[in-house]
N, C-alpha and C positions, 0 to 999 in steps of 0.2 A: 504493500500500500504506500508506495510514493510517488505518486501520478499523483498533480495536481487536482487534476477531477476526482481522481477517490476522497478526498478530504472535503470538497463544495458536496461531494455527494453525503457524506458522513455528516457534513453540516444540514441538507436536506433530510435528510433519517433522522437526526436529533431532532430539528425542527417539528418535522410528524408526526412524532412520538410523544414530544413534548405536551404537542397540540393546545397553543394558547386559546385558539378559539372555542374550545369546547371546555377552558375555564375562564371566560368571559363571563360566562350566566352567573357561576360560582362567584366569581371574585367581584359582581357588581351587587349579587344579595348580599353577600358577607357584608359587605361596604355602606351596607344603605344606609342611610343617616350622619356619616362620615363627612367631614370639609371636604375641600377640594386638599388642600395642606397632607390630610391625617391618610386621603383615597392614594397618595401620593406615595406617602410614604410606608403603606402597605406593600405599592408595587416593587418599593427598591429593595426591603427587608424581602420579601417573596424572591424576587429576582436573587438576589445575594446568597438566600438558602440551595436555591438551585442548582448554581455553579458551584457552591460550596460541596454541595454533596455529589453533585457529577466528579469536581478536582477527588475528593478521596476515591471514589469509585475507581478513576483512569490509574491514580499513585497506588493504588490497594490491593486492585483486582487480581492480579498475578500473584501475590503473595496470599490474599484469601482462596483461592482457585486452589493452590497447592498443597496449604494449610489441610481444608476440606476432601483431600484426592480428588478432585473433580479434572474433567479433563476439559479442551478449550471446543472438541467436538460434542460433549453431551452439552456442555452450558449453551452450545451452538443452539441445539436443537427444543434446551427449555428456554430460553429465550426467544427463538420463532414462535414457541406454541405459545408462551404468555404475549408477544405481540400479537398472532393471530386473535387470541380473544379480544385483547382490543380493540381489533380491526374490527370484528363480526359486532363487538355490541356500538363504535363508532358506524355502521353500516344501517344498524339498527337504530340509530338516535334514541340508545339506551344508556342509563348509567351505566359507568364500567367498573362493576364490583371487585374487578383487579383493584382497582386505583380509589376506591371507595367503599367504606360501608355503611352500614345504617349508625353504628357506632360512631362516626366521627361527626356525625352532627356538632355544629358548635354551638356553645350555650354561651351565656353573657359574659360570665366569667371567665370563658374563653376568648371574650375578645380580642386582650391584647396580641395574643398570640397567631390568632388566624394566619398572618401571613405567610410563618413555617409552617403548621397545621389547620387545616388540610391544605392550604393554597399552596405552597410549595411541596411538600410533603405528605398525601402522595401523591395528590392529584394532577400532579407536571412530573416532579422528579420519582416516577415509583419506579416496579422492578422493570419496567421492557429501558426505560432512557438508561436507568446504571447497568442492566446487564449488555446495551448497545455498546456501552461506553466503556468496557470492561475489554469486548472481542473485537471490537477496531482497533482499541491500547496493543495488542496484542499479534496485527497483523503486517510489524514490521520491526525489525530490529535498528535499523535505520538510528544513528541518535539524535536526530532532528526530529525522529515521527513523536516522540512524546510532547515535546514544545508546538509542536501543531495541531495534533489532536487537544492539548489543552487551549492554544489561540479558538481551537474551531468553536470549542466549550464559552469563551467569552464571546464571541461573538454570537453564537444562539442565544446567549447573557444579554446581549445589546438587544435583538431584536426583541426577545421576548417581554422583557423592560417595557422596550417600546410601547408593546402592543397591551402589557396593562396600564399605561401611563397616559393612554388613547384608549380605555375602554369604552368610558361611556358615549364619547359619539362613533368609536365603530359598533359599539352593541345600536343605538339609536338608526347608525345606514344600515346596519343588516338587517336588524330585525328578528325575531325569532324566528321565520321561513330562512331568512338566506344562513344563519350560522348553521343550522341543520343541514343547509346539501352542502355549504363547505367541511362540515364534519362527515359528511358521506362521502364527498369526493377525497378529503385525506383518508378515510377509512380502507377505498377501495386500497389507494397508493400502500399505506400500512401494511393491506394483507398480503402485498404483490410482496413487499421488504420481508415481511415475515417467512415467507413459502424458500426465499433466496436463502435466508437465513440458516432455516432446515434442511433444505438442500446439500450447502455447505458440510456442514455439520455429518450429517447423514456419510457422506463421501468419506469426510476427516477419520471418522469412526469404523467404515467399513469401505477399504480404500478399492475393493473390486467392484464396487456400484461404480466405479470411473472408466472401469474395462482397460486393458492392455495398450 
């Protein structure tokens, strides 16, 4: 992985995965009643959890991976399967019980905290973003790939930012119609990332599905 396009792609996969638009709903009810000041300052603490926890992810992974005996073809392959779920219930503009549960509801007293839980944690950052972030660390020994792979990490950071720091009038153009087919059109793209994933994997693990 040191083609310039592997890493714009690796920054598209993060981004899909991430999928701020489909914590736009989340992160503007969280917010209701909030200044503009306090909406703001949600999105930086959120945004800052995220790259926080992707950085340990990319520095860790390799060392948790081995820790655990796990190998870089099965994690290949639960990691396709736990993105595919997300693909099928982003397909279905359904909650994605990966990335949520009924449990995490937040209550008042939870306030301050909303912006690492749930809004960054897990509903952006859960298992499909750090186990993406774990097997792209991992597909180059290169000693630049690690200082790129983490550049790519800030810069999903910047967009993502962005795009809660500009919620409420992109949630006002969307609309509740249009975030749902854009959640369906990243959903499809997801499942396609997912299936490649397993593929991968599958080959790594059982290297005669490649043939001679």
């Amino acid at each position: 992985m040191e083609h310039w396009s592997e890493y714009s792609r690796f920054i598209i996969t993060l981004m899909v995965i991430l999928d701020p638009f489909m914590a736009l709903p989340v992160f503007l009810e969280l917010t209701r009643g909030h200044t503009p000041p306090e909406r703001r300052r949600v999105a930086r603490i959120a945004t800052l959890a995220v790259v926080v926890v992707l950085f340990i992810a990319a520095l860790s992974g390799e060392t948790l991976l081995t820790w655990m005996g796990t190998s870089l073809g099965s994690f290949r392959i639960g990691g396709g399967i736990v993105l595919l779920l997300m693909a099928l219930a982003m397909l279905r503009a359904e909650s994605d019980r990966v990335r949520t549960t009924p449990s995490e509801e937040v209550t008042a007293a939870q306030r301050a905290s909303i912006a690492v839980v749930p809004i960054a944690i897990p509903l952006m950052a859960g298992p499909g973003a750090i186990g993406t972030v774990i097997i792209h660390m991992q597909r180059s020994a290169a000693p630049y790939h690690s200082w790129l792979i983490l550049g790519s990490i800030v810069s999903v950071g910047f967009v993502l930012w962005l795009i809660l720091h500009l919620a409420e009038p992109i949630g006002r153009a969307l609309g509740d119609i249009g975030l749902n087919i854009l959640n369906r059109v990243l959903g499809l793209l997801l499942a396609a990332i997912a299936v490649e994933m397993m593929a991968n994997g599958l080959k790594q693990l059982f290297p005669l599905l490649v043939g001679s």
